[in-house]
C-alpha positions as CSV (number, residue, x, y, z in Angstrom):
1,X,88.1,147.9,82.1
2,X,88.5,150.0,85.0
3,X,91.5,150.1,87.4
4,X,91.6,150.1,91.2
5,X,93.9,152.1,93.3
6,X,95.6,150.2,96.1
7,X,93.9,150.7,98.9
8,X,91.1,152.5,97.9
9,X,88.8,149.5,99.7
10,X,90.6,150.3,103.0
11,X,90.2,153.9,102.3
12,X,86.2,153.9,101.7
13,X,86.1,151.3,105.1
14,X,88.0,153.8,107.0
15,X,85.1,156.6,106.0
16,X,82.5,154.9,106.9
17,X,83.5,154.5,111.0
18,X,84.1,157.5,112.8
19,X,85.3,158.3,116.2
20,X,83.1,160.1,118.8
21,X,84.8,162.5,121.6
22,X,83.7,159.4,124.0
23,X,86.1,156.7,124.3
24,X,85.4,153.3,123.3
25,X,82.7,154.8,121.6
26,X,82.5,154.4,117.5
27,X,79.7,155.5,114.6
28,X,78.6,153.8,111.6
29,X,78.0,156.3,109.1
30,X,76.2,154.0,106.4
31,X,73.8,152.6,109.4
32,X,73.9,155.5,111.7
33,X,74.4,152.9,114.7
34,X,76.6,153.0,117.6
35,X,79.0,150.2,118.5
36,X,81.1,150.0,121.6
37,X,84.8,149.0,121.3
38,X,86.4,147.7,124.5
39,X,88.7,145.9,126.0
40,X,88.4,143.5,128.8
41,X,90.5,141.1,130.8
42,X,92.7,141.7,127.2
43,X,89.7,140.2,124.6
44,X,88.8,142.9,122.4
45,X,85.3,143.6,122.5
46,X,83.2,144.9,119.6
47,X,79.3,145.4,120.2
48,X,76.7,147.0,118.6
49,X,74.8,149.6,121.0
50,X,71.3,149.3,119.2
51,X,70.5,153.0,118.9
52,X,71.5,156.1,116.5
53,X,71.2,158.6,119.2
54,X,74.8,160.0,121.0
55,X,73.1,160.2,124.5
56,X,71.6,156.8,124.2
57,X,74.1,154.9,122.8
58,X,77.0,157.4,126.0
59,X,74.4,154.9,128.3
60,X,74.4,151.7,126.8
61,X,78.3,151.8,126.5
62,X,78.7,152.6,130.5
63,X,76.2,149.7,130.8
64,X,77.7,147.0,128.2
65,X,81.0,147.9,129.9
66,X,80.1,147.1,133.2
67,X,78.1,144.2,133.0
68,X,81.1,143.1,130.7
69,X,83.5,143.9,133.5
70,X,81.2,141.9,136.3
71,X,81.4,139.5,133.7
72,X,85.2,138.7,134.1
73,X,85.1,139.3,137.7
74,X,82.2,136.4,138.4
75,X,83.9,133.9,135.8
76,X,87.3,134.4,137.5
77,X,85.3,134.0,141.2
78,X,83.4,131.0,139.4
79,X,87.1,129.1,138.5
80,X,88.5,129.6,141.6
81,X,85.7,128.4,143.4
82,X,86.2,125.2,141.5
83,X,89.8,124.9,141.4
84,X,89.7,124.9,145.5
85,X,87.1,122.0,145.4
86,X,89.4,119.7,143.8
């Protein structure tokens, strides 16, 4: 029967992300995708950007976090809208 090591599991997870010099900005190495990691309005935020390319995926994470951003901003406009109705 073969033995485990603790946290060998953890280990081979850990290898297969890796960071990027961009921030919020992660790789896949199995996949080869792109995933955005953010944080808004204090949710964490995990998306895949659709793309193996660096340069595409630099765009889709400016765009993903500002259509997340605007997101927050019109939802908060939305509730308060409502709350002054009452």
């Amino acid at each position: 029967m073969k033995e485990r090591k603790a946290g060998t599991k953890a280990a081979d997870c850990a290898k297969n992300w890796q960071t990027t010099q961009y921030t919020n900005l992660i790789h896949y190495v199995p996949s080869g995708s792109y995933f955005a990691r953010l944080r808004v309005a204090g949710k964490h935020i995990c998306k895949r950007l659709k793309t193996d390319v660096l340069t595409v995926a630099k765009l889709r994470l400016a765009d993903l976090d500002r259509s997340e951003r605007e997101a927050v901003v019109h939802c908060s406009r939305h509730e308060r809208v409502l709350g002054h109705a009452s």
